[in-house]
C-alpha positions as semicolon CSV with decimal commas, in nm:
position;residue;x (nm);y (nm);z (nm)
1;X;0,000;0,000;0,000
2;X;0,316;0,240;0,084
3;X;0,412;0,183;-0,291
4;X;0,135;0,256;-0,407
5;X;0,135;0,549;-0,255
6;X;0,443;0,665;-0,338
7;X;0,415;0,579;-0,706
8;X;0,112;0,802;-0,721
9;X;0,265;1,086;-0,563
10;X;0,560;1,085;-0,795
11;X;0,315;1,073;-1,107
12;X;0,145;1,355;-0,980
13;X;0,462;1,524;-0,938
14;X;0,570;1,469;-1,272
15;X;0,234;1,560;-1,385
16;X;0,258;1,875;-1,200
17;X;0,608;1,947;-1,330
18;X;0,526;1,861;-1,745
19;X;0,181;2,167;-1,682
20;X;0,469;2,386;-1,493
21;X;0,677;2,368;-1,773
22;X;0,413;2,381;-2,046
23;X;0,259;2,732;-1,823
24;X;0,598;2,826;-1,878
25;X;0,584;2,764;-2,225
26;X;0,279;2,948;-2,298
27;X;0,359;3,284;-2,121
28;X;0,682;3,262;-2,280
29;X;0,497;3,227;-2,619
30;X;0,246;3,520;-2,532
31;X;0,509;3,730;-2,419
32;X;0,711;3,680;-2,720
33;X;0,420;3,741;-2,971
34;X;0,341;4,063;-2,793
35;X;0,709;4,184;-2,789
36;X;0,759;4,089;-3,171
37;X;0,459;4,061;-3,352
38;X;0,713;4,023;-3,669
39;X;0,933;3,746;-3,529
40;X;0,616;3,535;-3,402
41;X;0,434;3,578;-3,762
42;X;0,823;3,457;-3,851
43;X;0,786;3,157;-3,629
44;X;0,422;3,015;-3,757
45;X;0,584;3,071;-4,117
46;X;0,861;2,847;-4,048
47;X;0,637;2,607;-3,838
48;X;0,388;2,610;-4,118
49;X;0,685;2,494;-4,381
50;X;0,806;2,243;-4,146
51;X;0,442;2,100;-4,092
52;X;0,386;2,094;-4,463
53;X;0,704;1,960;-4,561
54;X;0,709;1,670;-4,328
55;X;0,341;1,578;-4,401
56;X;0,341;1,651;-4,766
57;X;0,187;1,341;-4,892
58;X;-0,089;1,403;-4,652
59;X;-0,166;1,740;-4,747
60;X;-0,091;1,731;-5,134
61;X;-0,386;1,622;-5,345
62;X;-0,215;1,483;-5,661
63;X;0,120;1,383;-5,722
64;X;0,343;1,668;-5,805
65;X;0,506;1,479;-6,107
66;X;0,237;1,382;-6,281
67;X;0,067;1,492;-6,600
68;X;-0,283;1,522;-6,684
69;X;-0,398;1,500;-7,013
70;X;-0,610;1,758;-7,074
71;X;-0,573;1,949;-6,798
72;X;-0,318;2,250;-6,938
73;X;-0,316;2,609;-6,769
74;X;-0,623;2,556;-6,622
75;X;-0,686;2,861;-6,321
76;X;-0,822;2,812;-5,978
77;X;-1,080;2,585;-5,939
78;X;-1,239;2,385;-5,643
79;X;-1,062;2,099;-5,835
80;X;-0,742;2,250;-5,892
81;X;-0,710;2,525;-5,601
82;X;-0,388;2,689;-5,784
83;X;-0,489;2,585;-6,107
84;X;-0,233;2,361;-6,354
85;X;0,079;2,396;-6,543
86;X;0,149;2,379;-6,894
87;X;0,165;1,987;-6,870
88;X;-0,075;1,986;-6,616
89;X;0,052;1,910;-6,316
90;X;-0,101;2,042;-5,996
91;X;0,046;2,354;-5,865
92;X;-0,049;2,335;-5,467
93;X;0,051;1,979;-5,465
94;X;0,376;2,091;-5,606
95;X;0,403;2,399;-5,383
96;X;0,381;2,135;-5,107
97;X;0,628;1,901;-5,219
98;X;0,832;2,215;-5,245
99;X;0,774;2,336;-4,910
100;X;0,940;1,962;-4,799
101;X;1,258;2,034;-5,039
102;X;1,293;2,388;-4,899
103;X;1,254;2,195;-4,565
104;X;1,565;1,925;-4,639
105;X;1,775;2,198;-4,797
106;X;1,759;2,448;-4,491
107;X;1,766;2,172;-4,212
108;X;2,031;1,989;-4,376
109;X;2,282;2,288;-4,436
110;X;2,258;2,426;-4,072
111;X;2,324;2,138;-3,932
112;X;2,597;2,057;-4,194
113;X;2,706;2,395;-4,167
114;X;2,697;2,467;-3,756
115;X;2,913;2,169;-3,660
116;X;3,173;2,173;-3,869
117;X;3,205;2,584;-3,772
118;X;3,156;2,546;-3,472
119;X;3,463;2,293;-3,397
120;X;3,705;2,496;-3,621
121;X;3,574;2,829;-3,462
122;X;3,653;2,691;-3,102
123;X;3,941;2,545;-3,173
124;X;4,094;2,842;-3,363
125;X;3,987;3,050;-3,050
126;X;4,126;2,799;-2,789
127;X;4,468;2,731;-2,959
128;X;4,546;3,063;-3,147
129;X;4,890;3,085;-3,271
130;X;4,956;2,921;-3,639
131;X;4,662;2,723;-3,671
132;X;4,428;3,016;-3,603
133;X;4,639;3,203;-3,853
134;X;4,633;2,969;-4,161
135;X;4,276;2,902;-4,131
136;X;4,163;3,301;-4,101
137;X;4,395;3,291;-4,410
138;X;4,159;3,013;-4,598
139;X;3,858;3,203;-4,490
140;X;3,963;3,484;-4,645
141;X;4,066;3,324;-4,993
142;X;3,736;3,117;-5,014
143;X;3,507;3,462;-4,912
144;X;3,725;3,631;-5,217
145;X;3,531;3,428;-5,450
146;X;3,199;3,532;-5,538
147;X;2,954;3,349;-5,311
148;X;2,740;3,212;-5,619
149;X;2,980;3,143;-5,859
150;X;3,157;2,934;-5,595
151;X;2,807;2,744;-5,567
152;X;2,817;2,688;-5,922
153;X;3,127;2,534;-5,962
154;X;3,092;2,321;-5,696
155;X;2,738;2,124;-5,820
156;X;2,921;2,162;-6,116
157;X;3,141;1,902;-5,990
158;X;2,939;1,679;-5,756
159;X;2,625;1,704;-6,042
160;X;2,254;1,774;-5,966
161;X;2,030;1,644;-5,698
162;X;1,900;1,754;-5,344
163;X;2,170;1,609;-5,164
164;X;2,441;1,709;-5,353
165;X;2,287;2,096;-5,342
166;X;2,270;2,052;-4,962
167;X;2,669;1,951;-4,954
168;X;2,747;2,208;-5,252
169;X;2,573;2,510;-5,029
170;X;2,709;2,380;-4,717
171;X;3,075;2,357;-4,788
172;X;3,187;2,714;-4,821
173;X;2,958;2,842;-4,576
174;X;3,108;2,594;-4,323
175;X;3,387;2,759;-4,366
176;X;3,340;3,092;-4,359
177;X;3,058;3,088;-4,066
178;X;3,351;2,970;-3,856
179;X;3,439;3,329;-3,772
180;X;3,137;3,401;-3,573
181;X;3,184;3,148;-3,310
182;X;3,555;3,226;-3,337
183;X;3,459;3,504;-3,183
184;X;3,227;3,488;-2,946
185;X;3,505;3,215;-2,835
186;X;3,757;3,405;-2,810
187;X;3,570;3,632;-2,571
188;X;3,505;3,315;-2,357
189;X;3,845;3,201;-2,371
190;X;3,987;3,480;-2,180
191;X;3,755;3,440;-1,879
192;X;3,945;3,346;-1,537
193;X;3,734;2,972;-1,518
194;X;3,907;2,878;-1,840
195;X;4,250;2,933;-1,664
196;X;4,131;2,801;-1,326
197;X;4,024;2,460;-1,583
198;X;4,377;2,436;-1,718
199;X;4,554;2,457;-1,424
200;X;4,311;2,160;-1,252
201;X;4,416;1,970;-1,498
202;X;4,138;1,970;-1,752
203;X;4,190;1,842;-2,128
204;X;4,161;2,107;-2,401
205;X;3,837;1,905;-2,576
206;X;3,677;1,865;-2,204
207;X;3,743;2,284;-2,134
208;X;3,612;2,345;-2,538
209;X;3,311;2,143;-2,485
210;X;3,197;2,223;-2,088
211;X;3,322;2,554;-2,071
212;X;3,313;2,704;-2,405
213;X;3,042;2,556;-2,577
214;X;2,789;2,633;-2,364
215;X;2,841;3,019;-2,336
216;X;2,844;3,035;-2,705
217;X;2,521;2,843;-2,779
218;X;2,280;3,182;-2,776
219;X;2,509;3,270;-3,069
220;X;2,502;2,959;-3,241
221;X;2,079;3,008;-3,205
222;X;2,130;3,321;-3,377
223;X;2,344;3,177;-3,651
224;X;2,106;2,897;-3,713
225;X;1,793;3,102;-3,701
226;X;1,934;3,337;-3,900
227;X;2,071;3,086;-4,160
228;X;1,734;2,962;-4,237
229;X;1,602;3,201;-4,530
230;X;1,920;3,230;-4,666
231;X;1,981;2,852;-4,737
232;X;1,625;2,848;-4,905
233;X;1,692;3,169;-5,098
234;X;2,019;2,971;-5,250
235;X;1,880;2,705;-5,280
236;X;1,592;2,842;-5,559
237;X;1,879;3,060;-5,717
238;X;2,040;2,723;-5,796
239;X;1,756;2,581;-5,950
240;X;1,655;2,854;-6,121
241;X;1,956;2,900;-6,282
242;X;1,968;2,517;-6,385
243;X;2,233;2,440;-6,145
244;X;2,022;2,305;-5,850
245;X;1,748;2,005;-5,822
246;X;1,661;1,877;-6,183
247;X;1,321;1,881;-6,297
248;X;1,048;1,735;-6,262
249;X;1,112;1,763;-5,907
250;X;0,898;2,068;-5,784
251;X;1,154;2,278;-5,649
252;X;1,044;2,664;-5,615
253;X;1,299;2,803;-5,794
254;X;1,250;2,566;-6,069
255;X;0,918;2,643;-6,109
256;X;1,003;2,980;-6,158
257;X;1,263;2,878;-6,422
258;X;1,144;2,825;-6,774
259;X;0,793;2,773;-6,789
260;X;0,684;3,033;-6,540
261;X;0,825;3,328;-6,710
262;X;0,707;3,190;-7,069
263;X;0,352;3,158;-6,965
264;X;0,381;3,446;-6,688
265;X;0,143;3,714;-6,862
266;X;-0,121;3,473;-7,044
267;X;-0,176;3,223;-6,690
268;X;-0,020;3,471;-6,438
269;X;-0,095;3,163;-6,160
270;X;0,218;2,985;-6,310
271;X;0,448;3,266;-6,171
272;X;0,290;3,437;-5,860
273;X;0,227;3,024;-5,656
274;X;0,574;2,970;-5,605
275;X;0,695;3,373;-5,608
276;X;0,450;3,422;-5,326
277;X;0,571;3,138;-5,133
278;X;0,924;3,172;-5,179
279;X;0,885;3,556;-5,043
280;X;0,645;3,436;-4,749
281;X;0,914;3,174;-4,616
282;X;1,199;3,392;-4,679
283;X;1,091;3,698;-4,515
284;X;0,935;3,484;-4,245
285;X;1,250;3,318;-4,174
286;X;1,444;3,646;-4,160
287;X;1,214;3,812;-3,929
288;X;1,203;3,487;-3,676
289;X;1,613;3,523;-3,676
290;X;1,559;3,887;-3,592
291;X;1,359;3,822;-3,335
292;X;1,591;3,528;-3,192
293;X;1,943;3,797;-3,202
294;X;1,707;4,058;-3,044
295;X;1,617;3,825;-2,753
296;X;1,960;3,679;-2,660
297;X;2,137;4,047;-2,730
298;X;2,134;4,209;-2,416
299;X;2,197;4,560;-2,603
300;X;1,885;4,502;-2,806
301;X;1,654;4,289;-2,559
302;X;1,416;4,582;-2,476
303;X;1,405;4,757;-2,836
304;X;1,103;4,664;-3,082
């Protein structure tokens, strides 16, 4: 009977700590919505596109790929709710399988892109000297080269495809990101607890990952938030340009490649489905990273 007891008053603890936290949650969320209006519109974007993109064979009606016979440029309709291409393929259903490319392409380069900085950001912080040195050095040589003709030579090399668009994208910018937690590592490398660390005794990877890691994470949110909209936005250049995910596969920016601007004037739907959304995410993304830097920078905590 004790155990019983005491098995029930731990679940009601732990039910009593989950509707704490989740209280917690929801004033945080009000407070946040009220304080920037911009950056929680920003937020539902970018929940929206994840939602989307992860259910997309729920939520799309047709399959993006194929043709209907028949069924050319036709507009809005309760059939069609963003009417058809020019070989009659359904535009929401390829605005959703879209949404779930955008999705892989800007989840797949922050993370590809965060680590890798990350580690060679710390580590140029922590040890200085000649290995700081020659890396700044690369940095600089690889941000000399124009940022999109460096994209295009490397899925040049590595060919099309989503994956090979998510390395191409991420392989510079892991590179050159490395300077922003370089230094907001530097600045925690020169506290007193990093020395007191050393002389207990600690390894260098145990002091970079306990001690410095941790007081540059509100950065590395920044970075990542921030990174968003920008991977997206490349990601479309690429394929509108040719360079990026081969069709059919509905990627925005190849819909807005060819057949969009030949058929933009006569079936105007064609252009402005995927321009819309494009803009939306972008500019959603953006303002959510805004609101992110504004909320972990002290200097710019109370400003609107």
């Amino acid at each position: 009977m004790t155990a019983e007891l005491e098995i029930g008053r731990r679940r009601v603890s732990e039910g009593s700590t989950i509707g704490s936290a989740a209280a917690k949650l929801l004033r945080w969320t009000l407070k946040f919505a009220r304080q920037k209006p911009l950056g929680a519109f920003g937020g539902v974007v970018v929940i929206v596109l994840v939602v989307v993109g992860a259910f997309a064979p729920l939520i799309a009606p047709y399959d993006p790929v194929k043709q209907m016979v028949g069924g050319q440029l036709e507009g809005f309709s309760a059939r069609h709710l963003l009417g058809t291409d020019n070989f009659g393929r359904d535009m929401f259903s390829r605005l959703v399988y879209g949404a779930r490319i955008s999705m892989y392409v800007a989840v797949g380069c922050t993370v590809l892109v965060t680590v890798p900085s990350t580690l060679l950001g710390i580590s140029c912080a922590y040890f200085k000297g000649t290995w700081d040195m020659v890396f700044n050095r690369i940095v600089d040589a690889v941000q000399a080269i124009p940022p999109l003709i460096l994209l295009i030579v490397v899925v040049s090399v590595l060919g099309n495809g989503m994956w090979n668009v998510i390395v191409a994208l991420s392989l510079p910018r892991m590179i050159t990101a490395s300077r922003i937690p370089r230094s907001a590592a530097l600045q925690v490398a020169a506290q007193d607890y990093i020395l007191a660390a050393q002389a207990s005794g600690a390894s260098n990877s145990r002091i970079m990952i306990t001690h410095v890691l941790p007081n540059i994470m509100a950065t590395l949110m920044v970075v990542m938030s921030l990174g968003l909209g920008g991977f997206i936005l490349a990601e479309a250049s690429l394929s509108f340009l040719g360079f990026g995910i081969a069709p059919p596969a509905p990627s925005w920016g190849g819909m807005l490649a060819l057949d969009a601007r030949k058929y933009m004037i006569s079936y105007p739907h064609m252009f402005w489905a995927p321009t819309v959304a494009l803009s939306l995410v972008i500019f959603g993304a953006n303002m959510f990273g805004d609101a992110i830097r504004d909320i972990f920078d002290p200097r710019l905590r109370g400003s609107r």
